[in-house]
C-alpha positions in Angstrom: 0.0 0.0 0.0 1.1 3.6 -0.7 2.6 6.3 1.8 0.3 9.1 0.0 2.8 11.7 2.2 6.4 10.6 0.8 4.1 10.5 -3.2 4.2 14.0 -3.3 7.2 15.5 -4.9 7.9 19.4 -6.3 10.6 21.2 -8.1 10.8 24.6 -8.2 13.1 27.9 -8.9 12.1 31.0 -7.8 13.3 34.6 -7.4 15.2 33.7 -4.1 17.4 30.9 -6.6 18.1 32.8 -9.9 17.6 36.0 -11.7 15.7 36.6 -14.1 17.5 35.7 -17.0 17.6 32.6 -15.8 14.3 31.9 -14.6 12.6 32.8 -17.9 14.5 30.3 -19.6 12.1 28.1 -16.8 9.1 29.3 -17.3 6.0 27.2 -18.3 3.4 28.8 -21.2 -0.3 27.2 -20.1 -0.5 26.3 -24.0 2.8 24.1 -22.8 1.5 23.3 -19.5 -1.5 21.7 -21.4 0.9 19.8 -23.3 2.3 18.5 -21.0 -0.5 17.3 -18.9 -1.3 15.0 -21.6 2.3 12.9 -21.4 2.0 12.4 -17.9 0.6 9.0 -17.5 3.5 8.0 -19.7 5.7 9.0 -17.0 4.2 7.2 -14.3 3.2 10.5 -12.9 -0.4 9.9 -11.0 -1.5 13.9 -10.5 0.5 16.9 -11.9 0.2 20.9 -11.4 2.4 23.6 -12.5 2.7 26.9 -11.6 4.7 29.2 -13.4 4.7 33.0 -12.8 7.1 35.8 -13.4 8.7 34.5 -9.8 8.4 31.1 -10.2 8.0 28.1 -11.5 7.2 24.9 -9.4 6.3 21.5 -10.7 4.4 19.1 -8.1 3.3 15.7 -8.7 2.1 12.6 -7.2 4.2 10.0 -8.3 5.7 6.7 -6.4 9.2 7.6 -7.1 10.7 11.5 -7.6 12.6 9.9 -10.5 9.2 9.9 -12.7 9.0 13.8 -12.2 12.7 14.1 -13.0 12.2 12.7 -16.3 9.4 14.5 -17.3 11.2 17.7 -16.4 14.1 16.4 -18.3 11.7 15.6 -21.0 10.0 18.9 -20.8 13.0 21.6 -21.6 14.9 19.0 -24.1 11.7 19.6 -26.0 11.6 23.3 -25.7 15.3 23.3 -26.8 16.2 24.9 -23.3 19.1 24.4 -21.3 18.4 23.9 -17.7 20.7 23.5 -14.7 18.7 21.4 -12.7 20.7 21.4 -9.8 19.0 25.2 -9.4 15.9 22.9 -9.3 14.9 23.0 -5.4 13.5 19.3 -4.5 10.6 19.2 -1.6 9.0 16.1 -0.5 6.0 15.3 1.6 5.7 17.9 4.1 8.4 20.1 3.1 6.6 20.4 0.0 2.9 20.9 2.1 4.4 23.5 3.9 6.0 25.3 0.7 3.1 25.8 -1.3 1.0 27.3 1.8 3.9 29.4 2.2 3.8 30.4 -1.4 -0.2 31.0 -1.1 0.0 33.3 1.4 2.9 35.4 0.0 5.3 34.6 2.9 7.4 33.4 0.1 7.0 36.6 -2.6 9.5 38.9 -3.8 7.2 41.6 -2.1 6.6 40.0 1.3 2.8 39.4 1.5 2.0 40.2 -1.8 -1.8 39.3 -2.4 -1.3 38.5 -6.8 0.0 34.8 -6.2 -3.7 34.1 -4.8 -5.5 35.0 -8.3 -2.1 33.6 -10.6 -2.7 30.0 -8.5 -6.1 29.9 -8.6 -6.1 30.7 -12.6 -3.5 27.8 -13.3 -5.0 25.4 -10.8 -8.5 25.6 -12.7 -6.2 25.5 -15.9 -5.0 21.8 -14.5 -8.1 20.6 -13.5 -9.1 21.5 -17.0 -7.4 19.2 -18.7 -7.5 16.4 -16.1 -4.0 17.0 -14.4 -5.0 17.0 -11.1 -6.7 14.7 -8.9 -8.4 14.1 -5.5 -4.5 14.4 -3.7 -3.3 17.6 -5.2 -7.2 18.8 -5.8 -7.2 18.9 -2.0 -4.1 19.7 -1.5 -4.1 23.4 -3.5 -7.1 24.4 -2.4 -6.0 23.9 1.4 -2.9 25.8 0.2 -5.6 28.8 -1.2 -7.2 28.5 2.0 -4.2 28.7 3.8 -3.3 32.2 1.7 -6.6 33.4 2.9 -6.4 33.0 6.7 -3.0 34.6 6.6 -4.0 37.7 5.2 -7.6 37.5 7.3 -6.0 36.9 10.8 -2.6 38.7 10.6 -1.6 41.9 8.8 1.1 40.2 6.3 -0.4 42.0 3.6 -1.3 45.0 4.7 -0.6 48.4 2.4 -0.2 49.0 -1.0 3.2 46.9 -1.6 3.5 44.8 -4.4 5.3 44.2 -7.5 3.2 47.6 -9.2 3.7 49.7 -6.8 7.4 49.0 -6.2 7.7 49.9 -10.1 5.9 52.9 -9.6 7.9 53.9 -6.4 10.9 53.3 -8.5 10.0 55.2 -11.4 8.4 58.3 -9.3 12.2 58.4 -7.6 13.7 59.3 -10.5 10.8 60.8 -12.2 9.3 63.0 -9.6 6.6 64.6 -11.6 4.0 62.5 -13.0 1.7 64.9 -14.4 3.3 65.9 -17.1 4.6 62.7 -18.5 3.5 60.3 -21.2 3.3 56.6 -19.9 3.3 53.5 -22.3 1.4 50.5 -20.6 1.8 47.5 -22.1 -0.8 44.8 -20.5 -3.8 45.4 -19.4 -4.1 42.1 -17.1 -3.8 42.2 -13.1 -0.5 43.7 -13.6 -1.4 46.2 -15.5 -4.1 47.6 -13.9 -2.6 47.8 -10.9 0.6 49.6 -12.1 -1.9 52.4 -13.8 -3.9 52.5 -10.5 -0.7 53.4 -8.7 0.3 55.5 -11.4 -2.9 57.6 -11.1 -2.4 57.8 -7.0 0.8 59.7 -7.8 -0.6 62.2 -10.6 -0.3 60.5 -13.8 -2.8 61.5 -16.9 -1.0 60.5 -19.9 -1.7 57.1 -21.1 -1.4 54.8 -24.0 -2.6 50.9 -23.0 -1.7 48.5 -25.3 -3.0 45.2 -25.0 -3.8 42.0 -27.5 -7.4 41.8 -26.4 -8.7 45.1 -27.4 -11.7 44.5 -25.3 -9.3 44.8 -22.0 -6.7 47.1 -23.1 -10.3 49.7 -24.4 -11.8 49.1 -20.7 -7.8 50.0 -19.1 -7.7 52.5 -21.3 -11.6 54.0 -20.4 -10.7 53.5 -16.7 -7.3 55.7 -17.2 -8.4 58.6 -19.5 -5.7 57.0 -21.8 -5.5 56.2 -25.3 -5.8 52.5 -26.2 -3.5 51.4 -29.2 -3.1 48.3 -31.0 0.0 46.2 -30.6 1.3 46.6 -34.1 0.9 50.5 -33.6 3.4 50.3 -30.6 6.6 51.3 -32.5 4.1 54.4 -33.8 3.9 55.9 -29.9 7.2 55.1 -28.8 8.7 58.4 -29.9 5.9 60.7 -27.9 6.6 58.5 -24.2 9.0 58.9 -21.6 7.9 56.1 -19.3 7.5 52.1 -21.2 5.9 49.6 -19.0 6.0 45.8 -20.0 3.7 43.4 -18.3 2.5 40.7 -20.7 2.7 36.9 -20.6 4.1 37.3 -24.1 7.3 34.5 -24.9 9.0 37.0 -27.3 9.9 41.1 -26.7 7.2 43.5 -27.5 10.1 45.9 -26.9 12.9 45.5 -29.7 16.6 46.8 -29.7 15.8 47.9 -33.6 12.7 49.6 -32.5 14.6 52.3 -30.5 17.4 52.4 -32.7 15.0 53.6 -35.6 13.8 56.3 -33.5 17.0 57.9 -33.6 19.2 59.9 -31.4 16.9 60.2 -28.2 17.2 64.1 -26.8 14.8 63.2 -23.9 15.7 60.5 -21.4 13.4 57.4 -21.7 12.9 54.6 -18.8 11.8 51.2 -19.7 10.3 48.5 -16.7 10.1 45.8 -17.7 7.2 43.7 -15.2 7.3 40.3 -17.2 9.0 36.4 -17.3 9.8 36.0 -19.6 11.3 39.2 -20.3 9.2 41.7 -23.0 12.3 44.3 -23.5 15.4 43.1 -24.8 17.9 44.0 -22.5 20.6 45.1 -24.7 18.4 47.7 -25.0 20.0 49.3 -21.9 22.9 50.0 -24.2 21.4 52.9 -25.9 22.1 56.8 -25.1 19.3 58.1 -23.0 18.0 54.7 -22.0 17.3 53.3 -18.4 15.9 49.7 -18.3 14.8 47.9 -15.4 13.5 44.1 -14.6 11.1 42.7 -12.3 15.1 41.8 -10.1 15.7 44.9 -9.1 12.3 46.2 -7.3 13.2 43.9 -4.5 15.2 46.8 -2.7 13.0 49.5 -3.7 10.2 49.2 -0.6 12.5 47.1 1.9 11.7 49.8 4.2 8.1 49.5 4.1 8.1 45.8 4.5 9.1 46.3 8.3 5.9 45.7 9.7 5.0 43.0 7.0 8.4 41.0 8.6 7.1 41.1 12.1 3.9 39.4 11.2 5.9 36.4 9.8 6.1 34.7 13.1 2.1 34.9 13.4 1.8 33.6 10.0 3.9 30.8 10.8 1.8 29.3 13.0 -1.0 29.4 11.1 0.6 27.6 7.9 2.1 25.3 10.6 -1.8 24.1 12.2 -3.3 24.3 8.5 -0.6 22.4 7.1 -0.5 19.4 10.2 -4.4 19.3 9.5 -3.7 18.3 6.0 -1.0 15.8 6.8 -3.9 13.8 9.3 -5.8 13.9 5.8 -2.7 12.5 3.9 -1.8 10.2 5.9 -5.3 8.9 6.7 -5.1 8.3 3.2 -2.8 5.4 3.8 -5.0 3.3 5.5 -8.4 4.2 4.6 -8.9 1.9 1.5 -8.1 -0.7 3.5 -10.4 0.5 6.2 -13.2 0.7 3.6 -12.4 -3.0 2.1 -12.6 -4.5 5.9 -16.2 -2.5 6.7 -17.8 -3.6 3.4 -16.5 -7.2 4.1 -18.4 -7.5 7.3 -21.6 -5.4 5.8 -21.4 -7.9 3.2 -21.4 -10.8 5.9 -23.9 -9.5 7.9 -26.4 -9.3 4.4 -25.5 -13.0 3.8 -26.2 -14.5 6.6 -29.0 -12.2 7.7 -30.3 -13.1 4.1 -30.9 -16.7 5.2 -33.0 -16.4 7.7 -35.2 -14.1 6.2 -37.9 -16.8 5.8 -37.4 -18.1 8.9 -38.2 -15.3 11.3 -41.5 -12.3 11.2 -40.1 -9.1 9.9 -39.5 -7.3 13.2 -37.5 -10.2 14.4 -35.5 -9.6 11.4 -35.1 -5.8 12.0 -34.4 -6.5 15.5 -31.6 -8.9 14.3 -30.3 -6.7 11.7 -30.0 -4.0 14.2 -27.9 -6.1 16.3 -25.6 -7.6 14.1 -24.9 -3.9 12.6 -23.9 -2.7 16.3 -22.1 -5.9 16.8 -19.9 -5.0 13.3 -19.4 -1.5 14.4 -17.8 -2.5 17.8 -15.9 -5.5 16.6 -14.4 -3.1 14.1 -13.8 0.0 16.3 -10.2 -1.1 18.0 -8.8 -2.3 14.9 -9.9 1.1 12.4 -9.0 3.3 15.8 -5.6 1.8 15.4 -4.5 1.7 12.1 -5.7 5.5 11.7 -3.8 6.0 14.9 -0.6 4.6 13.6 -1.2 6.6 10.3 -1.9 10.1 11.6 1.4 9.6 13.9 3.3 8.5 11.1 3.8 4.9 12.1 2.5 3.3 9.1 3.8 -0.1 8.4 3.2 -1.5 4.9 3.4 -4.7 6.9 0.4 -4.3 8.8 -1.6 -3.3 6.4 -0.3 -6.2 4.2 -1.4 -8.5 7.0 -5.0 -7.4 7.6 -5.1 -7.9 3.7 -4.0 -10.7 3.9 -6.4 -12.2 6.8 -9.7 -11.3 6.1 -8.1 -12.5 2.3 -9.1 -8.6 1.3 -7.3 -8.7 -2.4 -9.4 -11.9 -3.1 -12.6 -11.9 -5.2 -15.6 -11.2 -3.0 -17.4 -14.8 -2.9 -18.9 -15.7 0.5 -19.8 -19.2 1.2 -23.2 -20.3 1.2 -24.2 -23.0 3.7 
């Protein structure tokens, strides 16, 4: 029988193990998640989820041996013509890896401490997994614990309180070199969560010039509306770029939006122009910092920008902590319940299926409330022979005594793995 706790396996690399150079080379498209959803049978792998964001990307699977999830990694990048180091790749197991993704949920783990956008990103690729039949009852449970973790974090303690996150440290950082908003044209590209938020702390600090750009002209319109701005398509981008003083990436787009050539042809630049670029992988080509005039930044180097707001965020880790800590032990009852409880479920429907036989033939024998009477009995009778035994085995799970022995042996006595025939006199 299986130890459901020691199945569940995760890789991951995230901001705290490689910039972002590297971990765009990493990151997971959901057109190639659902991809590769579809090969994982053929890798042994049981249940899969990925979740890959502009911070992350983390694999976890339900598979007997962490070897299966290896090779489909493996499998994955050779594919996508990527070179990975894996030994970046950060290896949890059982509850290391429980205790990760609750950690993740609730932003403990962010590059902005308590950041609230991980919620939404795993919720969106979770529903993406279950989709295509990815996930199953382990990992189904499992995440939306994890989600349920996030939320009690940011309900009982005040890890999230304030406006920090990855928008408003961009906008921080641009209003520090950029004092006076009012006056400057601002080129938003993305008109997702990102994207909203960065124009909503934009307009906090005076901004009115906008041009959205977006590929769903339905969202980047509504931005667009919502800003005063102008909304452009994408293939009139290189027609603005002249007029703006501030670029702001923030697409899931694999390829730049933001091209080397594109600010080359605009010429010697007279006024100086600062790029941010908000996305994994990246939407500016960096050698675009090479140019006269030009100042580009990444998603890397926001981390510093707020550290000293995040001082009251810091001192509600320790309260946090002890919430993931009881959320996360609740789950690993359910886990490692999970060990036992088949077998559990065979030995009831073994006696229940007794108790009908036998009850069965002396239907004809007896009036029909001596026969309730009797099948009232032998019900209560089950339930207490049955009560030390179940009481045990779930005792020896939830403490993490589980013996594949044991449960082999009770198999193996009431001849559980055999098919159900019972005698008849």
């Amino acid at each position: 029988m299986s130890n459901y706790t020691q199945r569940l396996n995760s890789y991951s690399i995230s901001h705290k193990d490689a910039p972002v150079d590297i971990r765009e080379i990493f990151y997971i498209s959901q057109n190639q998640a659902e991809l590769i959803y579809a090969k994982k049978s053929k890798f042994k792998i049981d249940e899969l989820f990925i979740l890959s964001t502009c911070n992350r990307t983390e694999f976890y699977a339900v598979c007997e041996d962490r070897d299966f999830l290896i090779k489909l990694i493996s499998k994955i990048y050779l594919k996508l013509n990527r070179y990975i180091d894996f030994n970046l790749l950060h290896h949890r197991r059982g509850e290391d890896c429980i205790v990760h993704l609750m950690e993740v949920s609730s932003g403990m783990d962010s590059m902005i401490l308590g950041e609230t956008q991980i919620t939404s990103q795993i919720k969106k690729l979770f529903a993406h997994a279950k989709k295509y039949h990815a996930t199953g009852p382990i990992l189904n449970r499992f995440i939306q614990t994890a989600l349920e973790a996030g939320k009690r974090v940011r309900t009982d303690t005040d890890l999230s309180s304030g406006s920090v996150s990855i928008s408003y440290a961009a906008v921080e950082k641009i209003n520090s070199m950029i004092p006076n908003l009012i006056d400057t044209k601002i080129l938003l590209i993305g008109a997702g969560t990102t994207g909203k938020l960065t124009a909503f702390h934009f307009l906090k600090r005076g901004a009115k010039n906008f041009f959205i750009a977006n590929r769903r002209p339905e969202r980047g319109k509504k931005l667009a509306d919502e800003t005063n701005g102008i909304y452009i398509p994408f293939r009139d981008i290189p027609k603005v770029l002249d007029e703006v003083e501030i670029i702001v990436t923030c697409t899931g787009s694999d390829l730049p939006v933001i091209t080397y050539e594109q600010i080359i042809e605009l010429g010697e630049l007279k006024n100086r122009v600062l790029l941010m670029d908000l996305s994994v992988p990246r939407n500016i080509q960096p050698n675009i910092e090479s140019i006269k005039n030009v100042t580009l930044f990444t998603i890397d180097e926001l981390e510093n920008a707020i550290s000293e707001n995040l001082n009251s965020r810091i001192k509600e880790l320790p309260k946090a902590s002890i919430i993931i800590d009881e959320i996360a032990n609740e789950f690993l009852k359910w886990i490692k319940n999970l060990s036992v409880t088949p077998t559990i479920a065979d030995l009831k429907h073994l006696f229940e299926d007794i108790q009908d036989s036998e009850l069965s033939k002396i239907k004809s024998k007896y009036d029909d409330k001596t026969i309730s009477a009797i099948d009232l009995f032998s019900k209560s009778l089950i339930r207490k022979i049955l009560k030390d035994p179940i009481k045990a085995l779930k005792s020896q799970a939830s403490k993490g005594n589980y013996s594949p022995i044991i449960i082999d042996t009770v198999r193996s006595i009431y001849q559980l793995d055999s098919p159900k025939t019972l005698k008849q006199d």
